[in-house]
C-alpha positions as a printed Julia matrix, in Angstrom:
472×3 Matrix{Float64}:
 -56.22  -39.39  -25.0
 -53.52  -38.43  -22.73
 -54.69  -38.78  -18.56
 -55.15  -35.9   -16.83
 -53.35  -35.67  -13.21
 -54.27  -33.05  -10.97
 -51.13  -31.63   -9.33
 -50.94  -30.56   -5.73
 -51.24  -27.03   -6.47
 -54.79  -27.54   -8.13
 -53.36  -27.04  -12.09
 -54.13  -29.79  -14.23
 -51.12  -31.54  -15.72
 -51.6   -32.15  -19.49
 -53.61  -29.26  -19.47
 -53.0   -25.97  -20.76
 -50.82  -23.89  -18.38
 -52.51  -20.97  -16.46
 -51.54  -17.81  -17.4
 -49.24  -16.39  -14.16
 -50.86  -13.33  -12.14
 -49.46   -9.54  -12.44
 -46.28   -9.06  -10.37
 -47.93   -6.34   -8.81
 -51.06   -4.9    -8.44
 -53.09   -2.38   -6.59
 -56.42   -3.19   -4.57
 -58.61   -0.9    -3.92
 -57.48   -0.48   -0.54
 -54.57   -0.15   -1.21
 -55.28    3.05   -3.61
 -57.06    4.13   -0.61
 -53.56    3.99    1.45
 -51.73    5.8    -1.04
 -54.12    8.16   -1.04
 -53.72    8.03    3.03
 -49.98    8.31    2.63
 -49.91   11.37   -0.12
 -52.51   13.35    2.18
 -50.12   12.94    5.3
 -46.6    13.78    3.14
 -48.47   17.14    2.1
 -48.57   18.21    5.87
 -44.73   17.15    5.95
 -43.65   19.21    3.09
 -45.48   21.94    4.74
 -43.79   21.96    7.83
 -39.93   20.51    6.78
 -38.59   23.03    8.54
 -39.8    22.21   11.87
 -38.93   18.5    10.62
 -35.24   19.37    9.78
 -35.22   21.1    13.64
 -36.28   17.73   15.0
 -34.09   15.34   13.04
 -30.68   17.66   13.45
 -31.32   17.7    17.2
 -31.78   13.94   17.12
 -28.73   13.13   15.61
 -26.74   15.68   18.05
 -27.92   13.35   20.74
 -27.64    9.87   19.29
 -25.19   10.16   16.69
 -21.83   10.87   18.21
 -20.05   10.88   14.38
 -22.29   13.72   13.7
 -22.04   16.22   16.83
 -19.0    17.29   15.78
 -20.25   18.51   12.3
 -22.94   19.58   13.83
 -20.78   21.94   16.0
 -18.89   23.21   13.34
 -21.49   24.63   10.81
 -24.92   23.22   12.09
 -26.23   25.59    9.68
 -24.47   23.3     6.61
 -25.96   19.91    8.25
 -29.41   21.7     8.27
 -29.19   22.09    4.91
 -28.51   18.8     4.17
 -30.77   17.01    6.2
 -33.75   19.61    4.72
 -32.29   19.14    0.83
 -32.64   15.06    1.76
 -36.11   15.53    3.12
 -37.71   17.97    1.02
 -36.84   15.26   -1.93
 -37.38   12.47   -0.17
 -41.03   13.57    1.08
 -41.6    14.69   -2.28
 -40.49   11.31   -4.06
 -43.93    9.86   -1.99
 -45.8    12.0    -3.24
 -44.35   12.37   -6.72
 -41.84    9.83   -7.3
 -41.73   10.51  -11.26
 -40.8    13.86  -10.86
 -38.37   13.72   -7.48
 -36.9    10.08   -7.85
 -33.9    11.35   -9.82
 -33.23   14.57   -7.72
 -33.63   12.72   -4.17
 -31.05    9.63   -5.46
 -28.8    12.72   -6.38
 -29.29   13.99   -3.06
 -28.32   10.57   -1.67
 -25.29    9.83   -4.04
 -24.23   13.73   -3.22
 -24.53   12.79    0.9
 -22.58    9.96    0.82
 -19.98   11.15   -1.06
 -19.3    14.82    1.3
 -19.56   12.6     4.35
 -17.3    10.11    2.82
 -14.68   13.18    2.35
 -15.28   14.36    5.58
 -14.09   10.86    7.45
 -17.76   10.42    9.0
 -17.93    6.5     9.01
 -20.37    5.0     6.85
 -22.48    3.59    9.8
 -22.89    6.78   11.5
 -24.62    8.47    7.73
 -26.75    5.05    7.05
 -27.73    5.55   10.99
 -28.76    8.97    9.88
 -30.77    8.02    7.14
 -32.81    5.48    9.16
 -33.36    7.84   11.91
 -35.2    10.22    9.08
 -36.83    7.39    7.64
 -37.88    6.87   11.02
 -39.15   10.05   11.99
 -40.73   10.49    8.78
 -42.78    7.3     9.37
 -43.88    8.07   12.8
 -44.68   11.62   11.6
 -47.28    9.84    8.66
 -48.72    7.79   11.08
 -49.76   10.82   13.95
 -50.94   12.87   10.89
 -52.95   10.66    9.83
 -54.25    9.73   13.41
 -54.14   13.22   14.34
 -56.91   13.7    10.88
 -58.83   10.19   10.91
 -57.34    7.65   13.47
 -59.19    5.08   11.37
 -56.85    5.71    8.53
 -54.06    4.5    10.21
 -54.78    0.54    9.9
 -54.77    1.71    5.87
 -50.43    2.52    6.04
 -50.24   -0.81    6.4
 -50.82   -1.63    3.4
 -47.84    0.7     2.2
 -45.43    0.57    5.23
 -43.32   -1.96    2.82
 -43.04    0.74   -0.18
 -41.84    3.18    2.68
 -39.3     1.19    4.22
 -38.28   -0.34    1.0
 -37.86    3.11   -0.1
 -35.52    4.26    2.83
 -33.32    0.96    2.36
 -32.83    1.49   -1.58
 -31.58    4.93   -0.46
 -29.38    3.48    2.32
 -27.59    0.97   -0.67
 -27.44    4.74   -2.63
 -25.46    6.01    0.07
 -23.33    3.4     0.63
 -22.92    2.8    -2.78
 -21.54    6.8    -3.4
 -19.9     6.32   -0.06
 -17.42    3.39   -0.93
 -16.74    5.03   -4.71
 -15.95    8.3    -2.82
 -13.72    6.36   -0.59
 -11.68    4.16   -2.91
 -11.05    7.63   -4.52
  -9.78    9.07   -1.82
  -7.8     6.58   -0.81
  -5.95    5.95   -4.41
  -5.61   10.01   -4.29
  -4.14    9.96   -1.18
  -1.61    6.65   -1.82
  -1.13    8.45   -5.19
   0.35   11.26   -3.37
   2.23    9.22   -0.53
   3.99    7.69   -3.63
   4.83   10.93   -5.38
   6.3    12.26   -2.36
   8.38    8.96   -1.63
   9.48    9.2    -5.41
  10.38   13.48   -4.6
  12.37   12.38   -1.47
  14.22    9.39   -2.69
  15.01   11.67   -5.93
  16.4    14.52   -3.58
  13.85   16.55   -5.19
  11.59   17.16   -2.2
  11.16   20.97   -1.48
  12.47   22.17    1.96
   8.79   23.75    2.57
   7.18   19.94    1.83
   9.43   18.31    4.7
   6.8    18.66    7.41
   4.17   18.32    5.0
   5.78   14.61    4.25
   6.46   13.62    7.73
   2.9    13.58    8.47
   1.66   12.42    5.19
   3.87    9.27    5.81
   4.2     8.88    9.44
   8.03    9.46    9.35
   9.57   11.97   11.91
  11.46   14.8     9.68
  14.53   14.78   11.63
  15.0    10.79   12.58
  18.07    8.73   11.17
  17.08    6.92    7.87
  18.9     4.53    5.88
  17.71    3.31    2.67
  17.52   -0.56    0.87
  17.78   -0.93   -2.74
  16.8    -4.79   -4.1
  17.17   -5.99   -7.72
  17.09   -9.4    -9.19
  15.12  -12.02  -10.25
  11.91  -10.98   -8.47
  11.81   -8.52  -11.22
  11.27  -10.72  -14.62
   7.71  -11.04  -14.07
   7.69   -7.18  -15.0
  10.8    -6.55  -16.92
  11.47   -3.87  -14.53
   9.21   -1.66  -14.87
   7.56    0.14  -11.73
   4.68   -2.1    -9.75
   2.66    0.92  -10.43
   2.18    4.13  -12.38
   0.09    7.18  -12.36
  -3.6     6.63  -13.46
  -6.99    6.28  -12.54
  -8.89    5.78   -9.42
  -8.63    1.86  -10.32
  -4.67    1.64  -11.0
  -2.68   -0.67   -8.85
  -0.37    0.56   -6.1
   2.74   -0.39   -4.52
   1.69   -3.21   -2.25
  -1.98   -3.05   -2.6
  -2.13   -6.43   -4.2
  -0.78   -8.79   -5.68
   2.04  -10.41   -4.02
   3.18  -11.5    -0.47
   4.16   -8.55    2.26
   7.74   -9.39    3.2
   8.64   -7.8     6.94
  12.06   -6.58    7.38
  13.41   -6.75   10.63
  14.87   -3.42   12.52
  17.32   -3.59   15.25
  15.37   -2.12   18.32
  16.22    0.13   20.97
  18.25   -2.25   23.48
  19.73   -3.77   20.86
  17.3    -6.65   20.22
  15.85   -7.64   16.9
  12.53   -5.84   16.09
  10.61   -6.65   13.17
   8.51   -4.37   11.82
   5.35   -4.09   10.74
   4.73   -6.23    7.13
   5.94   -4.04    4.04
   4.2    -3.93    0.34
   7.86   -4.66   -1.18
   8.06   -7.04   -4.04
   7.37  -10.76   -4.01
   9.95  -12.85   -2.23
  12.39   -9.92   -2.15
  13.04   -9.66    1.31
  12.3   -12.13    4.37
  13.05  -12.4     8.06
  15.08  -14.8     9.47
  13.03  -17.61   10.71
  14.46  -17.32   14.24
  13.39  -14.07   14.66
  10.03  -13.35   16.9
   6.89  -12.82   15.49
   6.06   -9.74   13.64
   5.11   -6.89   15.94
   4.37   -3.31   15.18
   7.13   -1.35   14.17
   8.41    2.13   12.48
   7.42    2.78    9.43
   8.81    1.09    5.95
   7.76    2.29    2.98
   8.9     0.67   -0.42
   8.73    2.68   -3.57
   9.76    0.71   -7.02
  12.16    2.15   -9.45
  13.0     1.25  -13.45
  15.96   -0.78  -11.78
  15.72   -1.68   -9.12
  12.71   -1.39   -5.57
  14.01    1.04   -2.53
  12.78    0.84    0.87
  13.15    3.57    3.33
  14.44    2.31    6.51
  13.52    4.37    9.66
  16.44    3.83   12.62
  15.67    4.19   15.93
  18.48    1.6    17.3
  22.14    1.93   18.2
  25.0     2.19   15.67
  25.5    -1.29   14.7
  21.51   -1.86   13.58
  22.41   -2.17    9.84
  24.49   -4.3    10.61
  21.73   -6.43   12.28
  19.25   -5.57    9.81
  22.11   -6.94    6.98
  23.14  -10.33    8.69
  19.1   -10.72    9.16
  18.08  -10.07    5.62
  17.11  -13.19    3.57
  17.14  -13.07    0.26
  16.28  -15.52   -2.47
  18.97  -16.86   -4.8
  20.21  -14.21   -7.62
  18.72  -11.44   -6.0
  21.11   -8.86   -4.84
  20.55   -6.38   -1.66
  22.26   -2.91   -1.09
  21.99   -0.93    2.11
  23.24    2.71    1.83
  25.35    4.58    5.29
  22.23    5.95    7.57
  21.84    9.97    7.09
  19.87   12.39    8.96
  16.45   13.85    8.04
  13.83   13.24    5.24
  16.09   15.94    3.32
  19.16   13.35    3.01
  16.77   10.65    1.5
  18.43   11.78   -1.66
  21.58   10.82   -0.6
  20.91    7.77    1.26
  19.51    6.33   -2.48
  22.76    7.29   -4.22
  24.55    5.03   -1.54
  22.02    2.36   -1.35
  22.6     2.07   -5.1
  25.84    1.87   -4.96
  25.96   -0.77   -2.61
  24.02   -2.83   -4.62
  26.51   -2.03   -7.08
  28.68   -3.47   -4.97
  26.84   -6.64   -4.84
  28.11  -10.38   -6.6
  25.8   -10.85  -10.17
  25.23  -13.9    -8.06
  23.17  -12.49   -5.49
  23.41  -11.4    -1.55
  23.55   -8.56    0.37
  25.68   -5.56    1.07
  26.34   -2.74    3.23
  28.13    0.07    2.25
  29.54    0.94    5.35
  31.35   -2.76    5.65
  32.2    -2.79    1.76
  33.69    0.99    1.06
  36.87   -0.19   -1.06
  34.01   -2.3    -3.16
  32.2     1.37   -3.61
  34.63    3.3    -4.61
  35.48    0.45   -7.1
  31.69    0.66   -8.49
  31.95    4.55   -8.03
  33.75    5.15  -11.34
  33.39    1.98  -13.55
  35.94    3.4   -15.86
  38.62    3.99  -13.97
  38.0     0.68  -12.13
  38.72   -1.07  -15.35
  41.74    0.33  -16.15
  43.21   -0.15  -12.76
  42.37   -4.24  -13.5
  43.96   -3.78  -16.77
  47.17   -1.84  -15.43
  47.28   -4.76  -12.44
  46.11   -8.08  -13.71
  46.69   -7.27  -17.3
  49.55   -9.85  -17.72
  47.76  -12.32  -16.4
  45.59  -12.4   -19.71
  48.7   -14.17  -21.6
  48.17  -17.2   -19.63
  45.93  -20.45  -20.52
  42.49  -19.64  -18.96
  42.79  -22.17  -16.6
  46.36  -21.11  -15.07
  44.58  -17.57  -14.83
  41.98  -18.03  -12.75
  43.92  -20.6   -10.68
  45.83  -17.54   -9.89
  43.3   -15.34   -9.52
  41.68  -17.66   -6.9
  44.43  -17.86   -5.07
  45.53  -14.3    -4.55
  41.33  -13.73   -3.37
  41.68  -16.41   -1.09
  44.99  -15.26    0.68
  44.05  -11.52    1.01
  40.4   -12.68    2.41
  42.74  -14.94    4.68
  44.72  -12.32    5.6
  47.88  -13.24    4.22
  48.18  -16.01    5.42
  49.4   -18.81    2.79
  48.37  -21.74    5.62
  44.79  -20.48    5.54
  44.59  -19.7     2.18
  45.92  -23.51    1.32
  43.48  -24.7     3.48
  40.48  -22.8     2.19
  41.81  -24.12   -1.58
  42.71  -27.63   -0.35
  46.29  -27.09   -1.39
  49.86  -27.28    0.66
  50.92  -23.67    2.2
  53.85  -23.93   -0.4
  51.12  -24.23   -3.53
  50.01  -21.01   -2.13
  53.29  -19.63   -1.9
  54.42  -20.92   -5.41
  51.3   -19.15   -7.11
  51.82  -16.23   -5.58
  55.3   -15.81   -6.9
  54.02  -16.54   -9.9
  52.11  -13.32  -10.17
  54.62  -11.86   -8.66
  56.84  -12.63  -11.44
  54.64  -12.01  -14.38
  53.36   -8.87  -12.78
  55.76   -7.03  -11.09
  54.24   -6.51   -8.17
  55.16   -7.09   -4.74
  52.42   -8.24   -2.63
  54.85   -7.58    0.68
  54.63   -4.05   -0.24
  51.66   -2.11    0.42
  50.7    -0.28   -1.89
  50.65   -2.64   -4.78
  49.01   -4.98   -2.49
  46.08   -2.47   -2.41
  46.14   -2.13   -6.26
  45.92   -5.83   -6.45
  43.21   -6.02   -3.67
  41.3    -3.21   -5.55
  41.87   -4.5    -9.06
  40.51   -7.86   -8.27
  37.19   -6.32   -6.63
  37.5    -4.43  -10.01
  37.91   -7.86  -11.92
  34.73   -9.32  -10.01
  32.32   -6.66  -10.18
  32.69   -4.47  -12.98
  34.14   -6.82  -15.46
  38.4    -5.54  -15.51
């Protein structure tokens, strides 16, 4: 026969277990303080009105999120705070038949306040304050009708105040859906009208409409950065984000570091702006710049080729060149910054020339500038015609061993990027001035060219940028 131990809570181990107690159960008294509680809400609903009076003056003095509401249509707050009590009362009295119509109320509240900007502690503030007032009302009704009712509410002071919190978590729970709608409608719409003005296909009428929507002044001087490389194979391209629902991703609103590019500032100085929601690794300071401090505006927008960044300029002439030699990009990645133009209405424009400098870019990777790489554009500017200038130039170099070819080729890049001059050139190739010399005659000789004469150096100069970027 097993032995029986006695545990410290009094059951008998070996025994049979002890069926648990109800979760909940009402005592007699504590029918008697519902019945306390219902008599007391009656005299409530009965006199909401003068209720509603109290409550909206209390939250013009003690609410400062509210008086302004409350100044602009009291007569639509009154309605509001009566709709919330009038269910709210009722749901003590009758919580079968109001529960679903008061959470309504709630959910309802929290989500015209959340439209209206009224921060979500000022309308959970609100709600306590009625819960509040609707307590102390209970409790002078019932004094007011048998003061020795009151020790009775005790007994359901809990199911009141439980009551106001679960509506409290309703509110905030509407609140915060209402608000991550909002915002995604409103970043929706900052990325439409990004997309419009880097498109060119902004209206005239929208312009103002933009510049406050984005925090960019219409008239300043923009410029605009295209990027494009290997940051991009995690997507194949395709946009960071696309129209859809209230849960879609957005352009930097996850996922990813926040590079900061760094803007030349008024005197001159390096200023780096404020972090932007570009791609991952795309575009990074250089690490002798100062910390990060709060700049203009950059807003990235992603494209089926490539990301753009609009680039506000508040500095002196030379800031994109700053902002170039202070880009740092990762290997194989390629960087184009377009001329600055003036207005949100150019933004158009600026794209077209940020593309084409990163047109202009090495397949390799790096950045360039239009304004410091215009015979490279107007190479990239008409592909075709590019090639056949190669063709027309370099085309009898093709009849040589590959190896002879693009010893010559080398050769004539490095003298016209030293200038002309065949003793910089060697010494860049780590060959006598005369090597130099010989080579060049070379092409000379198989071409037809004259590299002393000016214009056919410019066809050569132009045919090799042709050669190296579009493939002549």
């Amino acid at each position: 026969m097993p032995q029986v131990v006695r545990s410290r809570t009094g059951a008998l181990r070996g025994s049979s277990p002890v069926p648990p107690l109800p979760h909940r159960f009402r005592s007699l008294a504590d029918r008697e303080a519902v019945e306390v509680l219902h008599r007391a809400a009656r005299v409530l609903v009965a006199s909401l009105p003068a209720l509603t009076d109290r409550l909206v003056e209390a939250l013009y003095a003690q609410e400062p999120a509210y008086r302004a509401a409350i100044d602009s249509d009291r007569a639509e707050v009154w309605q509001e705070v009566h709709h919330s009590l009038r269910h709210n009362v009722g749901s003590l009295i009758q919580p079968r038949e109001f529960r679903e119509s008061a959470h309504r109320t709630s959910r309802w509240i929290g989500e015209v306040r959340a439209e209206q900007g009224v921060p979500l502690d000022a309308v959970l503030h609100a709600f306590r304050m009625g819960g509040a007032m609707v307590w102390q009302d209970l409790v002078d009704e019932t004094a007011r009708r048998d003061p020795d009712d009151i020790r009775l509410l005790v007994h359901v002071a809990a199911d009141v105040w439980n009551f106001v919190d679960e509506h409290c978590g309703i509110v905030a729970d509407a609140y915060r859906q209402a608000e991550r709608r909002l915002s995604w409608r409103r970043e929706n719409r900052q990325r439409l009208m990004v997309a419009a003005l880097l498109d060119g296909t902004a209206r005239i009428a929208d312009l103002a409409e933009a510049a406050e929507m984005l925090g960019l002044p219409e008239q300043g001087r923009y410029a605009v950065l295209a990027v494009a490389g290997n940051h991009r194979g995690a997507t194949g391209g395709a946009p960071a984000a696309a129209v859809g629902g209230p849960e879609a991703p957005l352009p930097g609103a996850g996922g990813g570091v926040r590079p900061s590019v760094s803007l030349p500032g008024p005197e001159g100085g390096v200023r780096p702006s404020a972090p932007l929601p570009g791609p991952e690794g795309v575009v990074r300071p250089s690490p002798a710049l100062p910390a990060a401090e709060p700049g203009g505006a950059v807003l990235w927008h992603p494209g089926p080729d490539a990301d753009f960044a609009i680039l506000p300029l508040t500095g002196p002439s030379g800031e994109l060149s700053e902002l170039a030699a202070t880009l740092d990009v990762p290997p194989g990645t390629r960087a184009g910054i377009g001329s600055a133009v003036e207005g949100l209405a150019a933004l158009g424009e600026a794209r077209r020339l940020a593309e084409t400098a990163l047109r202009a870019c090495p397949a390799s990777g790096g950045t360039v500038l239009l304004d410091e790489h215009l015979p490279d554009a107007l190479v990239v500017s008409s592909p075709a015609l590019a090639g056949a200038l190669a063709d027309r130039v370099l085309g009898p170099l093709e009849r040589l061993d590959p190896t002879d070819r693009d010893v010559i080729v080398e050769t004539l890049t490095a003298w016209l990027d030293a200038d002309g001059s065949a003793q910089r050139a060697g010494a860049r190739l780590y060959c006598h001035r005369n090597t130099v010399l010989n080579r060049l005659r070379r092409f000379e000789q198989l071409t037809g060219r004259c590299l002393t004469r000016p214009r056919d150096a410019v066809e050569v100069s132009l045919a090799l940028a042709a050669r190296r970027l579009v493939g002549g």
